[in-house]
ROGUPA-966794 format. One record per residue (C-alpha): residue number from 1; residue in three letters; chain; x, y, z. Coordinates in steps of 0.2 Angstrom, whole numbers, plus 5000, padded with zeros to 4 digits. Layout:
NUM Ala A X Y Z
...
END
This chain:
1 Unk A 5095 4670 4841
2 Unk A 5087 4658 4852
3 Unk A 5085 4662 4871
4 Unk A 5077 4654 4885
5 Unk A 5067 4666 4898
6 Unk A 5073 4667 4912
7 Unk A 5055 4668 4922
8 Unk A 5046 4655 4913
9 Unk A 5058 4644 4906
10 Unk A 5053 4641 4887
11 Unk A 5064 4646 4875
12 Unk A 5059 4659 4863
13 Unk A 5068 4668 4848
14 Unk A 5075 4687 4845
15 Unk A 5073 4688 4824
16 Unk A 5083 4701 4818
17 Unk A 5070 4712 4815
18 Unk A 5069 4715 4834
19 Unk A 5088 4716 4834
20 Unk A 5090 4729 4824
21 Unk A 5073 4740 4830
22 Unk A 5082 4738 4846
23 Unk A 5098 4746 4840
24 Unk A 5089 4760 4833
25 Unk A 5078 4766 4846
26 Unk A 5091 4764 4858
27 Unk A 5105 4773 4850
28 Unk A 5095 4787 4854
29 Unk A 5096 4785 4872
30 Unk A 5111 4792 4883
31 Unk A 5112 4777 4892
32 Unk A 5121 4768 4874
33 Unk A 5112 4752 4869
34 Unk A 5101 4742 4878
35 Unk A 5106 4722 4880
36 Unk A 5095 4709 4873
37 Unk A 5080 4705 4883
38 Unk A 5081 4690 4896
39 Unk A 5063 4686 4896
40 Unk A 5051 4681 4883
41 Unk A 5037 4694 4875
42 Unk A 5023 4687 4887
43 Unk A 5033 4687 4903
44 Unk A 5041 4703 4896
45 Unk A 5023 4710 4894
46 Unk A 5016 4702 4909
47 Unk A 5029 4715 4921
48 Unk A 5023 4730 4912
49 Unk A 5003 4725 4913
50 Unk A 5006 4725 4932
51 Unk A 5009 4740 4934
52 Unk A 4992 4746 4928
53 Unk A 4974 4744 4940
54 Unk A 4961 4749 4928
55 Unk A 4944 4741 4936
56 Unk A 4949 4740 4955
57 Unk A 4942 4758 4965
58 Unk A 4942 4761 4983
59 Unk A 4933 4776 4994
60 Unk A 4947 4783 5005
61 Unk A 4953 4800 5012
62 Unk A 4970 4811 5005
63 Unk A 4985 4810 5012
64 Unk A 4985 4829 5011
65 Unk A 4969 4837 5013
66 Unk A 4960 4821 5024
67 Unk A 4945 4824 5011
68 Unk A 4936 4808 5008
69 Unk A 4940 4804 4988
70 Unk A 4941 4791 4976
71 Unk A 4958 4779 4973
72 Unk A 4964 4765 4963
73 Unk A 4973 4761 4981
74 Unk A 4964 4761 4996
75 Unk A 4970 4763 5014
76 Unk A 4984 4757 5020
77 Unk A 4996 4756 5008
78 Unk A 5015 4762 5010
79 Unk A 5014 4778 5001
80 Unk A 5004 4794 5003
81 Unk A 4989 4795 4990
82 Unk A 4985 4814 4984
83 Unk A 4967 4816 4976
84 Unk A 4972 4821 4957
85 Unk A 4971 4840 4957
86 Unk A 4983 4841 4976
87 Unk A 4994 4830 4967
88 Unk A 4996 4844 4954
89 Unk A 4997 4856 4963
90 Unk A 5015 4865 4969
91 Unk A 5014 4867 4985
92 Unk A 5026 4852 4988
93 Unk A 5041 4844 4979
94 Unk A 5045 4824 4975
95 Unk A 5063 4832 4975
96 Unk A 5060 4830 4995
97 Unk A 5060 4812 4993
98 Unk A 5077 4811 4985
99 Unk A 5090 4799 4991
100 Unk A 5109 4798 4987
101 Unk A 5115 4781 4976
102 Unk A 5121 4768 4986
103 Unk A 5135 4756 4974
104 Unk A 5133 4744 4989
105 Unk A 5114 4739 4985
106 Unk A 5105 4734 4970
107 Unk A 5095 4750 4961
108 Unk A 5079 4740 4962
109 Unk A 5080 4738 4980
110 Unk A 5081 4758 4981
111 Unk A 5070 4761 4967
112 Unk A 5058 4750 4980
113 Unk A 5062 4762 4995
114 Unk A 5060 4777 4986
115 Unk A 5042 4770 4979
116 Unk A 5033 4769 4995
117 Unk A 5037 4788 5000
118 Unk A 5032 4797 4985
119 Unk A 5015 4802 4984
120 Unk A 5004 4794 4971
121 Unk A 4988 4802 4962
122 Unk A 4974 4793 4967
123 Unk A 4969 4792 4949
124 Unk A 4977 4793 4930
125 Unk A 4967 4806 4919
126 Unk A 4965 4824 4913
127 Unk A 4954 4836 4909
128 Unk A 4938 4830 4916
129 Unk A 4920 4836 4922
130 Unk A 4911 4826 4933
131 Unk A 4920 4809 4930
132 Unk A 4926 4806 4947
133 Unk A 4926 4787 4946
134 Unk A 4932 4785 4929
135 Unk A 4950 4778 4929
136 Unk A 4960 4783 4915
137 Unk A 4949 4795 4908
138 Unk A 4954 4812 4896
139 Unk A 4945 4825 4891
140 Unk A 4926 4815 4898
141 Unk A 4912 4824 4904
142 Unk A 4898 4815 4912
143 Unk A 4907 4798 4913
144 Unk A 4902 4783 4927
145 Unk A 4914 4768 4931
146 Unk A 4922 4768 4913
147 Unk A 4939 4766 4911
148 Unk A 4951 4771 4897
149 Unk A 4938 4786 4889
150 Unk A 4946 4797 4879
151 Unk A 4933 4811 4872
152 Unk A 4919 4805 4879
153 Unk A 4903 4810 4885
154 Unk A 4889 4802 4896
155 Unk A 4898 4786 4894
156 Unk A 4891 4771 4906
157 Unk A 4902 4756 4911
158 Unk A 4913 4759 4897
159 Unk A 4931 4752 4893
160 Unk A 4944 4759 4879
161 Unk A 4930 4770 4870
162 Unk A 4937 4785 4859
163 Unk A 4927 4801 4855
164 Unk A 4910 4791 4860
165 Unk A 4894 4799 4867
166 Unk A 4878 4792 4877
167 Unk A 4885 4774 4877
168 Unk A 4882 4761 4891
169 Unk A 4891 4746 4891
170 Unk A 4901 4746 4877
171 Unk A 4919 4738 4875
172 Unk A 4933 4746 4862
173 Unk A 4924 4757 4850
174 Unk A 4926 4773 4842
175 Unk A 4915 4785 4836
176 Unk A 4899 4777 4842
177 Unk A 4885 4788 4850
178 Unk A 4868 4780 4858
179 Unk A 4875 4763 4860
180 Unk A 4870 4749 4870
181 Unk A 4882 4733 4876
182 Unk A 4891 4733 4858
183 Unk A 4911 4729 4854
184 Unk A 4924 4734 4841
185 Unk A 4908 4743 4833
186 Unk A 4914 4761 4826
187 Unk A 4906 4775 4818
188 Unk A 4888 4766 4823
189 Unk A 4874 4775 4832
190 Unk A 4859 4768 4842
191 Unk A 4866 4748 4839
192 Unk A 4862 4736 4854
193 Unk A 4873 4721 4856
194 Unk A 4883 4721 4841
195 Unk A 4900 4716 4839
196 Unk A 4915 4719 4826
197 Unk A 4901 4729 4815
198 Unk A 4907 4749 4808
199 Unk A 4895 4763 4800
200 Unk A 4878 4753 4808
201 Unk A 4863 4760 4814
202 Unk A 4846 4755 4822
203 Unk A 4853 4738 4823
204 Unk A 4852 4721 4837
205 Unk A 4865 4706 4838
206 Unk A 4875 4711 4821
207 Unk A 4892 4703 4817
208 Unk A 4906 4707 4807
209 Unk A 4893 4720 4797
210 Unk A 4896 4736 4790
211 Unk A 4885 4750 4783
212 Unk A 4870 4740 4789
213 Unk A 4853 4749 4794
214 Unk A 4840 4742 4803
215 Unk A 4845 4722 4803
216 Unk A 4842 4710 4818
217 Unk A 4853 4695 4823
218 Unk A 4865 4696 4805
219 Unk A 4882 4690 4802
220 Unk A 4894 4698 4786
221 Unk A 4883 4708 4778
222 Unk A 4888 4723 4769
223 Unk A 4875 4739 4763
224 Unk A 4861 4728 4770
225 Unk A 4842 4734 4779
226 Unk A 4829 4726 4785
227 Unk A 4837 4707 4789
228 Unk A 4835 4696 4799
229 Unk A 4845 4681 4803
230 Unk A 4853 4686 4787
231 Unk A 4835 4684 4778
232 Unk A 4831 4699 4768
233 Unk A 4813 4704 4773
234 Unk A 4804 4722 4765
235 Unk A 4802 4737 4779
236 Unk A 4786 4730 4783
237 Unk A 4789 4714 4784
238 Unk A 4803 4717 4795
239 Unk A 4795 4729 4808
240 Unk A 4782 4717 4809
241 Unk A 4794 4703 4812
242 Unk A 4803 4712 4823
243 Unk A 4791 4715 4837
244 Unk A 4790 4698 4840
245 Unk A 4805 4697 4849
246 Unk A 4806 4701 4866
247 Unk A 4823 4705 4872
248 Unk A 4818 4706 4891
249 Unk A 4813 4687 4891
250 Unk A 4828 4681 4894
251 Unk A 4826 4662 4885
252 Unk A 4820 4673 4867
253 Unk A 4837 4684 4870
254 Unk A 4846 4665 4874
255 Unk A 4840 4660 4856
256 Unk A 4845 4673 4849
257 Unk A 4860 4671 4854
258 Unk A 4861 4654 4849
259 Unk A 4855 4656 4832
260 Unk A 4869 4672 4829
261 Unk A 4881 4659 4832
262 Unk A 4875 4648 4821
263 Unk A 4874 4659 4809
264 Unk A 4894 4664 4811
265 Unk A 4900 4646 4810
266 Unk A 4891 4647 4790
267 Unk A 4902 4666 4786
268 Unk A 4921 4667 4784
269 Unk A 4932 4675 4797
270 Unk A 4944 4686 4792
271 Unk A 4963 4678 4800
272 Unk A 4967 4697 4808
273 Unk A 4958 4711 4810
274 Unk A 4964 4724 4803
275 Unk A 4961 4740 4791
276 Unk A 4972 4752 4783
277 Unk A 4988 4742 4788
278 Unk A 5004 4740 4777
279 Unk A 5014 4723 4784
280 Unk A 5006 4721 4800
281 Unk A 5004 4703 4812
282 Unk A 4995 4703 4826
283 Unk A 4976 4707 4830
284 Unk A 4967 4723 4828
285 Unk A 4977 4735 4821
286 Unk A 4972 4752 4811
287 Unk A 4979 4764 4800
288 Unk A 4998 4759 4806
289 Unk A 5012 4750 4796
290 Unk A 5025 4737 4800
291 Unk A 5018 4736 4816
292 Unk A 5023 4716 4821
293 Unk A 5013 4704 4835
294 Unk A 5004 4720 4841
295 Unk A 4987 4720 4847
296 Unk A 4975 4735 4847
297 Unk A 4984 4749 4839
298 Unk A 4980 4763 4832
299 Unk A 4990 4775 4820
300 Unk A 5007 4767 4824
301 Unk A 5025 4761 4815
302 Unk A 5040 4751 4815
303 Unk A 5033 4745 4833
304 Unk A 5035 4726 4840
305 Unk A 5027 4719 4855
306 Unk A 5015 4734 4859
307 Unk A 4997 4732 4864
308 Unk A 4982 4744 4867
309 Unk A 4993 4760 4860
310 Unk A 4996 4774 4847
311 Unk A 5016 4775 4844
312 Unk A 5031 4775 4832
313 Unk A 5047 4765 4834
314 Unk A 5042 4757 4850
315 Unk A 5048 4739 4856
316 Unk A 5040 4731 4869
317 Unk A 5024 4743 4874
318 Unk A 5010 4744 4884
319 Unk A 4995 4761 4882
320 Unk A 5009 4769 4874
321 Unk A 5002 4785 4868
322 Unk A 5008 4797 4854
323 Unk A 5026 4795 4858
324 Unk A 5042 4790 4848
325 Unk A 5058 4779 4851
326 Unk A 5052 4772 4866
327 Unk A 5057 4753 4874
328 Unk A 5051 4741 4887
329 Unk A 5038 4754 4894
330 Unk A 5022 4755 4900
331 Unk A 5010 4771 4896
332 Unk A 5022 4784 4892
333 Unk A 5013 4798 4886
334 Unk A 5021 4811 4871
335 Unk A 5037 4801 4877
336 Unk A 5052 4802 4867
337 Unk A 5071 4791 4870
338 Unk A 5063 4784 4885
339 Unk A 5063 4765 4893
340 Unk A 5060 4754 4908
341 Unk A 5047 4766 4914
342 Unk A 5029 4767 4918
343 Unk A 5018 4781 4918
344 Unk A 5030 4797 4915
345 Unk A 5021 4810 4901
346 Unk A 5026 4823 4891
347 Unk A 5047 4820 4893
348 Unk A 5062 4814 4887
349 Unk A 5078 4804 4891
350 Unk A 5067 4795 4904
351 Unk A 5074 4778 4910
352 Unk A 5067 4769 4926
353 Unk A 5057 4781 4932
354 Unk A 5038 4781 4937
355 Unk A 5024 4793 4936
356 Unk A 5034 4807 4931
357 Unk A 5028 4821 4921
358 Unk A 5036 4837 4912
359 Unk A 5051 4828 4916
360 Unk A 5068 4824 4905
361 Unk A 5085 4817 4909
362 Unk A 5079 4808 4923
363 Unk A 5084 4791 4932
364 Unk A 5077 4781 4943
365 Unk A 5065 4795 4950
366 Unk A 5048 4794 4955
367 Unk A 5033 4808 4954
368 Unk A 5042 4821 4948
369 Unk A 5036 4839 4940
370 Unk A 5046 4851 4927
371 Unk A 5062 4842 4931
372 Unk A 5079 4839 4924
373 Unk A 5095 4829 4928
374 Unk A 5089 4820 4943
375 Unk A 5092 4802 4950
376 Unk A 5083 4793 4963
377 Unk A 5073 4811 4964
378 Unk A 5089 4822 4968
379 Unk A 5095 4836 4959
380 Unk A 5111 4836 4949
381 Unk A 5119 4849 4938
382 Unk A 5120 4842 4920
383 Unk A 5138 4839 4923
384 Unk A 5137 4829 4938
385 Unk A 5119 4819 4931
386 Unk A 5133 4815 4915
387 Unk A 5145 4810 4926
388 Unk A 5135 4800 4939
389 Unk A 5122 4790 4926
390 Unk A 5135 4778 4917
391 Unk A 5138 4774 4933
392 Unk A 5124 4767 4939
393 Unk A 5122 4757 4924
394 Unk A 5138 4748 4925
395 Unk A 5132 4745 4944
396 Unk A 5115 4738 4937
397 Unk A 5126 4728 4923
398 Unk A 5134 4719 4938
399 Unk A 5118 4716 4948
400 Unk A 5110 4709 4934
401 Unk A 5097 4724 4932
402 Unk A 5100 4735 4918
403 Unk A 5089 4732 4903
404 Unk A 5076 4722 4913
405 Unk A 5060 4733 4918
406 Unk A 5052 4734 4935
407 Unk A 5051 4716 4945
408 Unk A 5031 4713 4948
409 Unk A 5037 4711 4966
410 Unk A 5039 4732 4969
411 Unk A 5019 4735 4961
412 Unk A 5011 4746 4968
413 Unk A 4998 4735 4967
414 Unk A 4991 4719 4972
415 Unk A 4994 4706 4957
416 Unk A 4977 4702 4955
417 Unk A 4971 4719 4954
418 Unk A 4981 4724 4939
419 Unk A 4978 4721 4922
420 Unk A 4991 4705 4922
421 Unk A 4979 4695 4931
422 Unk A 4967 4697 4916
423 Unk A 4979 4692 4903
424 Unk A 4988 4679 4914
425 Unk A 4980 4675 4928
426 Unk A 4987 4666 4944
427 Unk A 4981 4658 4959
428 Unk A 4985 4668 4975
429 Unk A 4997 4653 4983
430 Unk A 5006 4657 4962
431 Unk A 5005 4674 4964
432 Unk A 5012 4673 4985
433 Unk A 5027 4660 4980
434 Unk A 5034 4671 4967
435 Unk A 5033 4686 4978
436 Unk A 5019 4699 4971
437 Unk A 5007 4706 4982
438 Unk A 4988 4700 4983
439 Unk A 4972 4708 4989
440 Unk A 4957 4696 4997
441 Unk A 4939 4700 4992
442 Unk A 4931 4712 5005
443 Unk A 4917 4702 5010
444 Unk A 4907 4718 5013
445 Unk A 4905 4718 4994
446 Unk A 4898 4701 4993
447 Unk A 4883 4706 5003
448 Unk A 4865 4698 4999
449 Unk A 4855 4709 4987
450 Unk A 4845 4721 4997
451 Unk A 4829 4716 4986
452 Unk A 4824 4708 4972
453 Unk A 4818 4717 4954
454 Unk A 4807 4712 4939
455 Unk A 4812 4706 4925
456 Unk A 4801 4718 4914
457 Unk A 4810 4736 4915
458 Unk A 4791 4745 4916
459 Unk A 4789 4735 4934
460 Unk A 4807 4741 4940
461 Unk A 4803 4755 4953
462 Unk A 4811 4770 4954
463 Unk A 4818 4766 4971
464 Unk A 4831 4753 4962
465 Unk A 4843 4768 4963
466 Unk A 4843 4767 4982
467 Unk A 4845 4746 4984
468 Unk A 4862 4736 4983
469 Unk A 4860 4721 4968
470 Unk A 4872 4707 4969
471 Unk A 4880 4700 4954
472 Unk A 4873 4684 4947
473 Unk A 4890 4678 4942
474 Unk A 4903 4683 4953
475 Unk A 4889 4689 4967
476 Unk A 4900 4706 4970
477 Unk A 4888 4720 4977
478 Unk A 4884 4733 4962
479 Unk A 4870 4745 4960
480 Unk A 4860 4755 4946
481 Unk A 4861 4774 4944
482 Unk A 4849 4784 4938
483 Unk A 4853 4791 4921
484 Unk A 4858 4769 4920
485 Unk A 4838 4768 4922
486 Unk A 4831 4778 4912
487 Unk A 4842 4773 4897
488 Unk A 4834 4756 4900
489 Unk A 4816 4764 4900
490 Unk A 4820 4773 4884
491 Unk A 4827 4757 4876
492 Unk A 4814 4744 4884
493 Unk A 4829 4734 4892
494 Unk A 4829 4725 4906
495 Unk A 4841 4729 4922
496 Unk A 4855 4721 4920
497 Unk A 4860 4704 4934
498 Unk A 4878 4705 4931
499 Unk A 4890 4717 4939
500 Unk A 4900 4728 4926
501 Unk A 4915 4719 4927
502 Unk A 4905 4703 4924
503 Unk A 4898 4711 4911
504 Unk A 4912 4719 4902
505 Unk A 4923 4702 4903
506 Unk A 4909 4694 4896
507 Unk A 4909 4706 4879
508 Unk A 4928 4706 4879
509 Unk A 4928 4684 4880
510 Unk A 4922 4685 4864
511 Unk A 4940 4693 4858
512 Unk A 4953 4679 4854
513 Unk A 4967 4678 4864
514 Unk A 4982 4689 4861
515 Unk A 4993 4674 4852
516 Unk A 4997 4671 4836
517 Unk A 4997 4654 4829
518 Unk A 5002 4648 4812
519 Unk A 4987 4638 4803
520 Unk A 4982 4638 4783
521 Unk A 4967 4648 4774
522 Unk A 4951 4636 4774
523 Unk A 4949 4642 4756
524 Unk A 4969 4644 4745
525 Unk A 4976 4635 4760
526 Unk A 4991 4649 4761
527 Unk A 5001 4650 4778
528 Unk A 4992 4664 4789
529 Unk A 4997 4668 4806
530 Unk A 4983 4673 4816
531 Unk A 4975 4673 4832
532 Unk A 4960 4659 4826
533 Unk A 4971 4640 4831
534 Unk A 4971 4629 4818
535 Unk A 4956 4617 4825
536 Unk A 4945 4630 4828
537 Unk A 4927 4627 4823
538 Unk A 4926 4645 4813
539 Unk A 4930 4645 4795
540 Unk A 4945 4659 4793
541 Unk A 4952 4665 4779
542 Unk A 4966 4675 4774
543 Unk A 4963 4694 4767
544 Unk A 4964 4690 4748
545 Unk A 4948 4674 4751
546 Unk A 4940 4683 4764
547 Unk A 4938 4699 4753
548 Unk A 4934 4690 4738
549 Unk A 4920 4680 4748
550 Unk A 4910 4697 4757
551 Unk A 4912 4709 4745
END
């Protein structure tokens, strides 16, 4: 079936793979089966990633306690913001918030109304130890400005790590300990810089390497020590060699660089990357199975148009985690027959509801605990919640609004603080014309460094910790902790002269775009679909060459 979007206006098609995954999940929901979607999958993911702020933190007091806290929303905004543990706590009731249905107004208009009452934690996590300005963190313990930790430990400046320890830096891994500035590396220990490299130790500037030991600047090795520049050297030669280069001079660590990607122009590239997988497309996926245009999934099935999640039968998904039958949603956690909502954990029979947790049977509710039968956060008996629900959907039928998730215009954040911006970005006069909510810069974050530091980590003093260092890139205002610095003491590293965000979008640019695009192997010329365009300069191949070739 061939459709055109209704946002963007290119036409896009529903194969019946998606058709009948549709079916199935929904025939598990009380609300009967969900219509076909009017927007394509980018715009379609575009609505759910902005609903998430991941980077963006602000220093404010709590609505309840006037205690001076940490919040992805700063002053000012509609709702009341609770520091995380008030939020929890039982001394008040969402229920308080509830409003009757009103036939004479769209649902989306009243969902609006009733989001800017509810109270809103001032941050998404659980079970952590003094990680207060971690965003997204569960079960971390001594984690600083890292977002998206699960199992973690001393992690610095860290994004999407799982059960890491003593990392700074570090984009997407899992299972690395003593790492420095390294992504999609897992199962590695004391590797600086490397990327897409698993089962690694002792190692600078690696690529697309596994079980490597010892190695410097390598591309597609496999069982390898002592290289450099994919030249094999003996241990002596190499720890001789190696202390030639100087990775706090700036133009050696330049031409390094530029030699590495020499060196992965000359080594095939596998078309996707993915391990374990049966009958998967899209770009790094493990250990899931017929798992199609989905990026960044771990341990998932029968799942289409999910990104950064661990789920089964799910259509449409953003950090979906550890649920099942689940459409159009965006980070439900241990959610099962649920859609159109964002952020409601450990439920059921959810449907366009936000941030609810221990909740099921609920519609159109916001910030509710250990509830049932509720619409637009009022109670019902199961009889009248029954009787009432189909209603509402006929109503939203009629508006236009059922099977459509949340408009980007009811955000609770500004556009270009949320995680669409990354993925597809607008200019503010964009963003303004179609409605979303922007935030301007703060200029007291763009302030002149306060002093300037050598280069050379053994002439940094230790009074760095008290200056305020101004990003050479973006020029926002960031500064270096003290566990930061003595990392970089005990590594010989030189502070770093980009802001963390400058830093981490600089490790993630070297991803590919979340797009598939049909192409040929370089090698058997078979049809791939993959994430590397046809005219790209590397040499891709698909699993059968590309095995062949490095192993």
């Amino acid at each position: 079936m061939e459709k055109t979007c209704k946002n963007c206006g290119i036409n896009f098609q529903i194969v019946s793979e998606e058709s009948e995954l549709r079916n199935r999940i929904s025939s598990h929901f009380e609300t009967g089966v969900v219509p076909a979607p009017t927007h394509c999958p980018d715009c379609r993911m575009q609505r759910r990633m902005s609903f998430r702020n991941e980077r963006f933190l602000y220093n404010r007091n709590c609505s309840k306690t006037g205690k001076q806290i940490i919040s992805g929303y700063p002053e000012g905004v509609k709702f009341p913001v609770y520091e995380r543990s008030e939020w929890w706590k039982d001394d008040w009731d969402a229920l308080n918030y509830g409003i009757d249905f009103d036939f004479s107004r769209p649902f989306f208009e009243q969902f609006e109304q009733l989001l800017s009452t509810v109270p809103r934690p001032a941050l998404n996590g659980q079970n952590t130890e003094n990680s207060d300005y971690c965003n997204f963190a569960f079960d971390a313990k001594d984690c600083y400005l890292s977002q998206c930790v699960y199992r973690g430990e001393a992690l610095l400046y860290c994004y999407w790590l799982l059960e890491c320890k003593s990392c700074i830096d570090c984009s997407y891994c899992f299972q690395t300990e003593n790492c420095v500035g390294c992504l999609d590396s897992n199962h590695s220990y004391n590797c600086f810089y490397c990327v897409l490299s698993h089962n690694c130790s002792d190692s600078y500037y690696l690529y697309d390497c596994r079980r490597c030991r010892d190695c410097f600047a390598c591309v597609g090795l496999r069982d390898k020590s002592y290289c450099l520049f994919n030249e094999q050297f003996t241990k002596e030669e190499y720890e001789k060699r190696i202390k030639e280069f100087d990775l706090q001079d700036e133009e050696q660590v330049r031409q390094v660089q530029e030699r590495l990607e020499g060196l992965k122009l000359q080594v095939p590239h596998l078309y996707s990357i993915q391990d374990k997988t049966e009958n998967c497309s899209g770009d790094y996926i493990f250990e899931s199975k017929n798992c199609h245009d989905c990026y960044q999934v771990y341990r998932s099935e029968d799942c289409m148009y999910v990104q950064d999640s661990e789920v089964k039968n799910c259509l449409d998904g953003y950090h979906t985690g550890w649920s099942e039958m689940t459409y159009e949603v965006y980070s439900p956690i241990r959610q099962t027959a649920t859609a159109f909502c964002s952020q409601c954990w450990d439920g059921s029979n959810d449907f366009y509801s936000d941030n609810c947790r221990h909740c099921a049977h609920c519609f159109g509710c916001v910030g509710l605990l250990h509830k049932k039968y509720c619409i637009l956060n009022k109670q019902y008996t199961k009889e009248e919640y029954e009787e009432l629900m189909p209603r509402i959907v006929e109503h939203m039928k009629k508006m236009g609004e059922w099977g459509e998730f949340f408009p980007i215009a009811i955000s609770p954040f500004p556009y270009n603080e949320t995680m669409a911006q990354e993925f597809f970005p607008l200019s503010k006069e964009k963003a303004l014309e179609d409605g979303y909510a922007w935030r301007d810069t703060d200029k007291r974050e763009y302030r002149p460094a306060s002093c300037d530091f050598p280069n050379r980590i053994k002439d940094v003093p230790d009074s760095i910790v008290n200056e305020v260092l101004a990003c050479v890139d973006c020029g926002k205002n960031y500064k270096v902790i003290s566990q930061e610095l003595n990392i970089y003491r005990r590594k010989g590293l030189s502070v770093p002269k980009k802001c963390p965000d400058c830093r981490n979008a600089a490790r993630v640019s070297q991803r590919n775009s979340r797009k598939l695009w049909s192409r040929k192997c370089d090698k058997c010329d078979v049809g791939i679909r993959s994430t590397y365009v046809a005219d790209c300069p590397e040499t891709v191949y698909c699993e059968k060459c590309y095995l062949q070739e490095m192993y």
